[in-house]
C-alpha positions, 0 to 999 in steps of 0.5 A: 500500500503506498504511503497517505500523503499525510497521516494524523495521530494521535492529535490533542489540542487544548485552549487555556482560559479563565474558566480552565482548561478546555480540551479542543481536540482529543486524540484524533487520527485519520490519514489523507491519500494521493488524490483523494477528497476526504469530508470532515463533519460535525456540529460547530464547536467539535473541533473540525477547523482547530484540526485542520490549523494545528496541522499547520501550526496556526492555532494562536499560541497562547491560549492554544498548546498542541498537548500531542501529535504527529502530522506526516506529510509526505514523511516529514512531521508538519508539527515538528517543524520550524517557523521558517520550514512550513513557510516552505510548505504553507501556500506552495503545497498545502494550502488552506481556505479559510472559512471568514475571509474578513479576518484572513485578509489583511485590511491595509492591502489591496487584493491585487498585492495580497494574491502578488505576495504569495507568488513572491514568496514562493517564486522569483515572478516580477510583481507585474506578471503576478499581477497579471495571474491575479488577474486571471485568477480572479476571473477563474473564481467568477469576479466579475471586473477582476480588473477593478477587484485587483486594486480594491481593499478587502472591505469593498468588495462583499463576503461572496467576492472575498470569499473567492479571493480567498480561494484564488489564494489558495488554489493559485499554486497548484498546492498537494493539498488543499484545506477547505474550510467551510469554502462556499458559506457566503456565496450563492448556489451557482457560485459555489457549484463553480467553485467545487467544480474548479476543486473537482478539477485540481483533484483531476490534477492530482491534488488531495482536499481536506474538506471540512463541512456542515452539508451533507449534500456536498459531501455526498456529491464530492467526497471519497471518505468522510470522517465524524466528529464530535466533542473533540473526537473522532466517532466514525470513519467510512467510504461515503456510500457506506456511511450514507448507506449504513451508518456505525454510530448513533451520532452519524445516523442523527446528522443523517436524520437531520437533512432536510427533505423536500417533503412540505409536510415532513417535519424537520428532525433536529438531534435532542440535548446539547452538545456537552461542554469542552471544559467539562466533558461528561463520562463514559461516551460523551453522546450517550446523554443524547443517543436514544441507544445508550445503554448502562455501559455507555456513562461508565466506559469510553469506547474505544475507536473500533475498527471494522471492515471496508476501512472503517471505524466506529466509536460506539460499543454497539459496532463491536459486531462489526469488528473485523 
């Protein structure tokens, strides 16, 4: 079998504040292959996106501390590496989209000089002919006056077109690795089909994509695994068809329920409780307090990620059935 062009393990990630120490991210694995689109889910606030940065070193430090963990790409551990090593690899072979483009793009700069900047960090291209790619690439992400959009600042341009400047950022270099962080929230139907469209292309391109969202819809049309988060852990990984098809865990077969159908008078189903706090996670399963399977064993004991046939695995004590 060749070598995942990266693998997780083991990652745990905690958040130091007044009310103590919250636990992000509690030892989470998985690994991406070569060409590869690999879906990320979960309710907001499981820990998705902190995953995502800490593989790159990009939570804020402090509050955040990576407790644990090794990020192999391509056999070298991102998190090991110095400052100056993963701008080597930041933007030229793996790069992010990041989910609010108001915080990502720098204020004082106009457009054309932030997409400019990645070219001259990672290459010896003079500023005009980078200008010029800017320019095509904007008209790529469907801006409609690239031309204009160059030379305006961040805050004149709406949430839609600085989200797609964002992607042109990130996909501009024909990266290994793309993160997508919830890619399309601001833009429209149409644009965002374009957009994952240009992403199913650079797959085409041999390139592998981290895409980490709240639609399932999207996961189903685009990805090949998907992974499921939930309270800072991984609760279940499959082959999308048969995560869809037959779910190992409680929690998945809920979000499943959740997605809205197109029938009228069907009432849209919503998973019971909340999700349990970070600083203070709840014995045994951290679902079983909202999964109307839980059993006595379910408070007392954490289970385990098994694994099952077909490459996948399942947190749950009621898939030891299934342990290949």
């Amino acid at each position: 079998m060749t070598r995942p062009l990266l693998e997780l393990t083991d990652l745990k990630v905690v958040f130091d504040t007044d009310e103590g120490v919250l636990a992000a991210v509690d030892g989470v694995g998985f690994s991406i292959q070569r060409n590869e689109v690999l879906g990320l889910v979960g309710e907001s606030g499981c820990g998705k996106s902190v995953t995502a940065m800490s593989m790159l070193s990009l939570i804020p430090s402090p509050p955040g501390r990576i407790v644990s963990g090794r990020a192999l790409f391509d056999g070298r551990d991102l998190i090991s590496l110095s400052h100056q090593e993963l701008r080597q690899i930041r933007g030229r072979r793996i790069s992010m989209i990041f989910q609010d483009p108001m915080t990502a793009l720098s204020p004082l700069h106009r457009i054309g000089n932030q997409l400019a900047e990645v070219w001259a960090i990672h290459s010896s291209m003079k500023n005009r002919e980078a200008l010029e790619r800017a320019r095509e690439w904007l008209g790529k992400m469907g801006i409609p006056d690239p031309g204009d959009a160059i030379s305006a600042y961040p805050h004149e341009l709406s949430g839609g077109m600085q989200q797609r400047v964002m992607i042109a950022m990130a996909l501009m270099l024909d990266p290994e690795l793309v993160i997508a962080d919830e890619p399309t929230t601001a833009l429209d139907v149409t644009t965002s089909a374009q957009i994952f469209e240009l992403l199913h292309e650079m797959r085409r391109d041999r390139t592998s994509i981290l895409l980490i969202t709240h639609d399932l819809g999207v996961v189903w049309e685009t990805c090949d695994r998907v992974l499921v988060m939930y309270a800072g852990k991984l609760v279940e990984e499959a082959p999308v068809r048969e995560l869809f098809r037959q779910p190992a865990h409680p929690y998945t077969r809920e979000l499943l329920r959740s997605i809205p159908g197109f029938d009228p008078d069907r009432e849209l189903y919503a998973i019971k409780g909340q999700v349990p706090s970070a600083l203070n996670y709840p014995a045994g399963c951290r679902f079983h307090d909202r999964c109307p399977d839980a059993f006595g064993r379910c408070e007392q004991e954490e289970p385990p990620l098994y694994v099952l046939s077909g490459g996948r695995r399942s947190a749950c004590f009621l898939a030891e059935k299934w342990v290949s």
